[in-house]
C-alpha positions as CSV (number, residue, x, y, z in Angstrom):
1,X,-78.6,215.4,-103.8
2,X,-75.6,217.8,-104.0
3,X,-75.6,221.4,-105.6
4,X,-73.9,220.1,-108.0
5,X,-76.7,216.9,-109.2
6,X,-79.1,219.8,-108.7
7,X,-77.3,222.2,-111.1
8,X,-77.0,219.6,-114.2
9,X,-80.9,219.1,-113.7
10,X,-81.6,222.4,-113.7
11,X,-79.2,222.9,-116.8
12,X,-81.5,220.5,-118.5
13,X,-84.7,221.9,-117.5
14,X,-85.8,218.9,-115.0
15,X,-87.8,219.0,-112.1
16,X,-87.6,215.4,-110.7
17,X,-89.3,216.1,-107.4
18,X,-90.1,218.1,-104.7
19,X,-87.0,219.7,-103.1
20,X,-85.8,221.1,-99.4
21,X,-83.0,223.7,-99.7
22,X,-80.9,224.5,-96.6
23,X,-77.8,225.2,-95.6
24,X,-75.4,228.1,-94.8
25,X,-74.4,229.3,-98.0
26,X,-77.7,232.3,-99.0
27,X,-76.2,232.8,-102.4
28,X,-76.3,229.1,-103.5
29,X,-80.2,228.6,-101.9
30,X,-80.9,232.2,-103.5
31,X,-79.6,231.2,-107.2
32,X,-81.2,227.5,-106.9
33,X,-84.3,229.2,-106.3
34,X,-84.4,231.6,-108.9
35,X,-83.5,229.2,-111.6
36,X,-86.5,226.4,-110.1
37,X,-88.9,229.4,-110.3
38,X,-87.7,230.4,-113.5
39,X,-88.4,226.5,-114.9
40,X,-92.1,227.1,-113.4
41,X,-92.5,230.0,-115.6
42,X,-95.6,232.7,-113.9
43,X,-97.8,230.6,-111.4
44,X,-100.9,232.2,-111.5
45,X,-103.7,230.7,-108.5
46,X,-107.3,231.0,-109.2
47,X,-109.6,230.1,-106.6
Protein backbone atom coordinates (compact mmCIF):
# COMPACT_ATOMS: atom_id res chain seq x y z
CA UNK A 1 0.00 0.00 0.00
CA UNK A 2 1.50 3.52 -0.61
CA UNK A 3 1.20 6.63 1.78
CA UNK A 4 -0.92 7.82 -0.46
CA UNK A 5 -3.83 4.48 -0.53
CA UNK A 6 -3.19 4.87 3.22
CA UNK A 7 -4.04 8.60 3.39
CA UNK A 8 -7.53 8.39 1.38
CA UNK A 9 -8.47 5.48 3.99
CA UNK A 10 -7.63 7.39 6.65
CA UNK A 11 -9.50 10.48 5.11
CA UNK A 12 -12.51 8.20 5.20
CA UNK A 13 -12.23 6.85 8.58
CA UNK A 14 -11.18 3.03 7.44
CA UNK A 15 -9.19 0.73 9.07
CA UNK A 16 -8.99 -2.25 6.61
CA UNK A 17 -6.37 -4.23 8.45
CA UNK A 18 -3.54 -4.52 10.46
CA UNK A 19 -0.62 -2.29 9.24
CA UNK A 20 3.51 -2.28 9.34
CA UNK A 21 4.91 1.25 8.97
CA UNK A 22 8.54 1.72 8.05
CA UNK A 23 10.64 3.56 6.14
CA UNK A 24 13.04 6.63 6.31
CA UNK A 25 10.77 9.41 6.31
CA UNK A 26 9.84 9.94 10.68
CA UNK A 27 7.43 12.63 9.83
CA UNK A 28 5.20 10.57 7.35
CA UNK A 29 5.29 7.25 10.03
CA UNK A 30 4.75 9.97 12.93
CA UNK A 31 1.59 11.66 11.22
CA UNK A 32 0.20 8.04 9.90
CA UNK A 33 0.32 7.14 13.44
CA UNK A 34 -1.36 9.90 14.96
CA UNK A 35 -4.23 9.91 12.66
CA UNK A 36 -4.67 5.59 13.10
CA UNK A 37 -4.64 6.35 16.88
CA UNK A 38 -6.85 9.12 16.51
CA UNK A 39 -9.59 6.69 14.49
CA UNK A 40 -9.13 4.22 17.70
CA UNK A 41 -10.30 6.94 19.83
CA UNK A 42 -8.90 6.20 23.99
CA UNK A 43 -8.03 2.41 24.25
CA UNK A 44 -8.59 1.72 27.68
CA UNK A 45 -7.19 -2.22 28.84
CA UNK A 46 -8.81 -3.84 31.72
CA UNK A 47 -7.48 -6.97 32.92
Amino acid sequence: MTIQELEKELKLNIISGIYILYGEEAFLLESSLKKMKKLFGELVLRY
